[in-house]
ZALUM-11255 format. One record per residue (C-alpha): residue number from 0; residue in three letters; x, y, z. Coordinates in steps of 0.001 Angstrom, whole numbers, always signed. Each point is the difference from the previous one (the first is absolute). Example, Ala and Ser with C-alpha at 12.3 -4.5 7.8 and 13.67 -1.06 7.14 Angstrom:
! residues 2
<rec num="0" residuo="Ala" c1="+12300" c2="-4500" c3="+7800"/>
<rec num="1" residuo="Ser" c1="+1370" c2="+3440" c3="-660"/>
! end
This chain:
! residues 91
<rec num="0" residuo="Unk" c1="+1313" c2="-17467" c3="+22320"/>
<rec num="1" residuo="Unk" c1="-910" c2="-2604" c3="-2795"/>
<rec num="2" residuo="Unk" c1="+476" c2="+1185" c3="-3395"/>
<rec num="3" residuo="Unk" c1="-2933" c2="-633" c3="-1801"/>
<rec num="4" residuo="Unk" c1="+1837" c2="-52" c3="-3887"/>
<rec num="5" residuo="Unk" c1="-3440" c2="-2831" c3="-852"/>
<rec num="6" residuo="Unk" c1="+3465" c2="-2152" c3="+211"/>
<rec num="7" residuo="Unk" c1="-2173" c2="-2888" c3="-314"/>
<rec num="8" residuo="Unk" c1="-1299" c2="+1098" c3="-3536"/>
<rec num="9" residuo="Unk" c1="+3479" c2="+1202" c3="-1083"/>
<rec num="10" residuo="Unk" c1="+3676" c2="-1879" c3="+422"/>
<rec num="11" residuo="Unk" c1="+2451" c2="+2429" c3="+1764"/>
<rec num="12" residuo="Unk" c1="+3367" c2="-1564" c3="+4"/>
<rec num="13" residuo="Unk" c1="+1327" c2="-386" c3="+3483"/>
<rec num="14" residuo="Unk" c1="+2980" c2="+2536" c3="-604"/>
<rec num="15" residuo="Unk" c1="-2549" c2="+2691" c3="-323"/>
<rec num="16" residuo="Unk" c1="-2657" c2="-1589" c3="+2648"/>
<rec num="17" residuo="Unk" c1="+3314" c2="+295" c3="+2548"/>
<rec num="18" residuo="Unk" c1="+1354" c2="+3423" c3="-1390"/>
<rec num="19" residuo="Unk" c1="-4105" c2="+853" c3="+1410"/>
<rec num="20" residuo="Unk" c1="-21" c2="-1932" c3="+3088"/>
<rec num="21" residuo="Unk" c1="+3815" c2="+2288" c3="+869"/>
<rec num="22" residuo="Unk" c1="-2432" c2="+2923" c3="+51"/>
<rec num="23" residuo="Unk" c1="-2498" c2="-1147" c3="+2024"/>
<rec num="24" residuo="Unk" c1="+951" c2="+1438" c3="+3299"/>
<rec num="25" residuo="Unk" c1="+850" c2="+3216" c3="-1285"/>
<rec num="26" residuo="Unk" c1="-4026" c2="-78" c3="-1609"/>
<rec num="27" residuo="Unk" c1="-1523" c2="-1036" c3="+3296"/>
<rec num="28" residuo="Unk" c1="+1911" c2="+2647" c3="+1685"/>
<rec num="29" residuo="Unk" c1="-1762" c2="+3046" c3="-2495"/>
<rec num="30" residuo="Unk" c1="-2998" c2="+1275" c3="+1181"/>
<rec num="31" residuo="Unk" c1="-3071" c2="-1874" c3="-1123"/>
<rec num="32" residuo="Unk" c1="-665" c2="+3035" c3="-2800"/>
<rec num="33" residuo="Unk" c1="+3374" c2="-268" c3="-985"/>
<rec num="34" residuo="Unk" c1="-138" c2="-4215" c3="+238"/>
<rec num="35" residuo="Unk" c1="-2739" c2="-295" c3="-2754"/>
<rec num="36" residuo="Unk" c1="+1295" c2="+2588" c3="-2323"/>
<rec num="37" residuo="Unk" c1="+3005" c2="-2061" c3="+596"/>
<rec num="38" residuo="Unk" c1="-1717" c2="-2963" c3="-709"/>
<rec num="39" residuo="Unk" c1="-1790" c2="+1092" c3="-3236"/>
<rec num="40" residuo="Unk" c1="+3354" c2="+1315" c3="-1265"/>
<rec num="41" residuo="Unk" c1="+1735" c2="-3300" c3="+195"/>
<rec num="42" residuo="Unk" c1="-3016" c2="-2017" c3="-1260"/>
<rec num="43" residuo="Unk" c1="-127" c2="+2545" c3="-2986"/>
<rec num="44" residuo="Unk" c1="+3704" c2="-716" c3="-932"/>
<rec num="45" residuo="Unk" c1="-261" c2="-3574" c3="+542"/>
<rec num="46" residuo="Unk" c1="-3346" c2="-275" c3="-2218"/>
<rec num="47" residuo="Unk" c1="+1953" c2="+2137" c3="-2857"/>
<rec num="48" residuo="Unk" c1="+3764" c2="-612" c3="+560"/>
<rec num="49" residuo="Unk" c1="+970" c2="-3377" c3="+1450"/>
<rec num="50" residuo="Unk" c1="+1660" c2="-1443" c3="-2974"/>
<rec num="51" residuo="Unk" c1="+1780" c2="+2837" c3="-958"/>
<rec num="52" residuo="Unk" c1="+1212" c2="-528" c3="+4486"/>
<rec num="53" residuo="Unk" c1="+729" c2="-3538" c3="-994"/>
<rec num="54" residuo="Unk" c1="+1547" c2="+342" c3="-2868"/>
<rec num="55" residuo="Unk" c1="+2621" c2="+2781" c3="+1083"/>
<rec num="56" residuo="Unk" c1="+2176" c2="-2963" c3="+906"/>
<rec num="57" residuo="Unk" c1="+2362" c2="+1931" c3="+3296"/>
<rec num="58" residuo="Unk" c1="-473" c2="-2319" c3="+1869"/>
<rec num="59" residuo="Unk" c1="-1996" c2="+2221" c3="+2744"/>
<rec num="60" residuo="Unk" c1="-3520" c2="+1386" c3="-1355"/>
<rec num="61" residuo="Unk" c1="-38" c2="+3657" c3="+2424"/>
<rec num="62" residuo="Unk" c1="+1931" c2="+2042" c3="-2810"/>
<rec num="63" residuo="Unk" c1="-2392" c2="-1465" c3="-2373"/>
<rec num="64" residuo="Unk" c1="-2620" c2="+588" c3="+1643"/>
<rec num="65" residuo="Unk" c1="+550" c2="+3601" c3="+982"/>
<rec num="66" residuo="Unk" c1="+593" c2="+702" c3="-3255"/>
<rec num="67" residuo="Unk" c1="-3566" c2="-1743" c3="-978"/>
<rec num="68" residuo="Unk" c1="-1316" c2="+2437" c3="+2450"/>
<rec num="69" residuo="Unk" c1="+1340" c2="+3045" c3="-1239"/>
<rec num="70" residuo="Unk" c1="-749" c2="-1015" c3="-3375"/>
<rec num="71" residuo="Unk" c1="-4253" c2="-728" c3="+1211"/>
<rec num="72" residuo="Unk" c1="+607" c2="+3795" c3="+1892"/>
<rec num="73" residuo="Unk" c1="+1334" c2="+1871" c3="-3028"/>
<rec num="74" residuo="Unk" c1="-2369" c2="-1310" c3="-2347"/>
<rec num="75" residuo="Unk" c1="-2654" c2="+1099" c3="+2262"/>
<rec num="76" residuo="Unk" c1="+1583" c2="+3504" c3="+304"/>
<rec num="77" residuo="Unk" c1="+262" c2="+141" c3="-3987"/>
<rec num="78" residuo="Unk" c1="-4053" c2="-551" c3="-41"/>
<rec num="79" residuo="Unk" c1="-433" c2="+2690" c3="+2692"/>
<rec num="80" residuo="Unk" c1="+2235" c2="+2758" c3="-1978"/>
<rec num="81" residuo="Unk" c1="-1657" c2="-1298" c3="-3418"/>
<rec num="82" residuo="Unk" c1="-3544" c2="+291" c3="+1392"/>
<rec num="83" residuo="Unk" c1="+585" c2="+3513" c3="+2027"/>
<rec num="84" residuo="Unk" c1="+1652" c2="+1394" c3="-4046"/>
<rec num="85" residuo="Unk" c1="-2991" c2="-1102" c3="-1245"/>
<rec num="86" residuo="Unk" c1="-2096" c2="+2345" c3="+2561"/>
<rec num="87" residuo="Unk" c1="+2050" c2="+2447" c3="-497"/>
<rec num="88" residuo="Unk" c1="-417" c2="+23" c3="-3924"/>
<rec num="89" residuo="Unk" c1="-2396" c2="+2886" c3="-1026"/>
<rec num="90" residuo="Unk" c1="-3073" c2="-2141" c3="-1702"/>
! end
């Protein structure tokens, strides 16, 4: 599996390039639905989170970058409960 993070338009620092490259066999082992939505969700946190990865300074980048995940998944659950309130509001 080759991560596709447009690494060539954007600097990952190797701590967090490796922290990627640990997962790789557990990604190619995920069915190929569950491989791209794999894929997209690293990209995503990558893209918005890599310096806050980088900067967490533990000298291993997986707790960070769970934590980046769950971050990128509750903020999406926030929308989804804000938007279905707001359907549910009588107009």
């Amino acid at each position: 599996m080759t991560w596709d993070l447009d690494t060539d338009k954007k600097s990952i620092a190797s701590g967090l390039k490796e922290e990627l490259d640990s997962w790789r066999k557990y990604a190619e082992a995920l069915r190929q639905e569950d491989r791209e939505i794999f894929r997209e969700m690293t990209n995503e946190v990558i893209a918005s989170y890599a310096e806050a990865i980088e900067r967490a300074e533990r000298g291993y980048d997986t707790e960070a970058l769970l934590i980046s995940i769950l971050l990128a998944q509750q903020k999406m659950l926030s929308w989804a409960i804000h938007q279905i309130k707001q359907l549910k509001e009588p107009s």
